[in-house]
N, C-alpha and C positions, 0 to 999 in steps of 0.2 A: 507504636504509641509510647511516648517517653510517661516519666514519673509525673509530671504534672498533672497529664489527663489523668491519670490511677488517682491522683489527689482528690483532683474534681472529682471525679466519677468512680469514685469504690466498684469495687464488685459487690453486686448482692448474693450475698449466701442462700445457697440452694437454689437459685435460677439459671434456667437451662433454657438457652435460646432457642436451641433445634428443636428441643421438644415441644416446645410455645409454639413452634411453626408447624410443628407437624400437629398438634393439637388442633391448631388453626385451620389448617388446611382439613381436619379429616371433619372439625364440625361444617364447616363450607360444603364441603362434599355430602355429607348427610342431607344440608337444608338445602340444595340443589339440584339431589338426583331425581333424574324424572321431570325436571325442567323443560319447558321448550323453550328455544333462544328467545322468544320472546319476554319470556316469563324470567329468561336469565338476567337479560338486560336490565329490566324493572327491577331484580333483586339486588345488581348491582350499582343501579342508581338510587334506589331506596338507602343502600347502606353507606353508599360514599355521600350523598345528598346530607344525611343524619352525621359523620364525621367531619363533613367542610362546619354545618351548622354549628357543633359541640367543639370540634376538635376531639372528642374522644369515641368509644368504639360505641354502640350500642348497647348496654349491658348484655343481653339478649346474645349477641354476639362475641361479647368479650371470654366469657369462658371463667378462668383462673387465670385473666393475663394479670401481668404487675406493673404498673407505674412507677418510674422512680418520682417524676415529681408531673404538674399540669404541664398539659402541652401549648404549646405558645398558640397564639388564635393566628389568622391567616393575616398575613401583609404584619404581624407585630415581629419584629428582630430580638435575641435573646443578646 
């Protein structure tokens, strides 16, 4: 990544990716243990269904995540 993208896109202070995923990952893992695949399914199309809709996560599901800015909606180009 040269200077321009750091231009654009600062880093944010205090933001830890890995940890955002694994945050992610371990609430995933709580609201789906004990799932049967069918009941996987449905919880995975429940939540990908609600971010095509929004473009964003479900609060519910988002946690402590951080947005740097709105996410572009579907078919719009940045």
């Amino acid at each position: 990544m040269n200077e321009e993208f750091w231009r654009e896109f600062p880093p944010i202070p205090g933001f830890d990716c890995v940890a955002m995923k694994h945050r992610a990952q371990e609430r995933i893992h709580r609201a789906t243990e004990g799932m049967t695949d069918d009941e996987l399914i449905e919880y995975y199309n429940r939540t990908g269904r609600a971010f095509r809709e929004t473009g964003k996560i479900p609060s519910v599901e988002a946690g402590s995540m951080v947005l740097r800015e709105e996410p572009s909606k579907p078919g719009e180009s940045r």
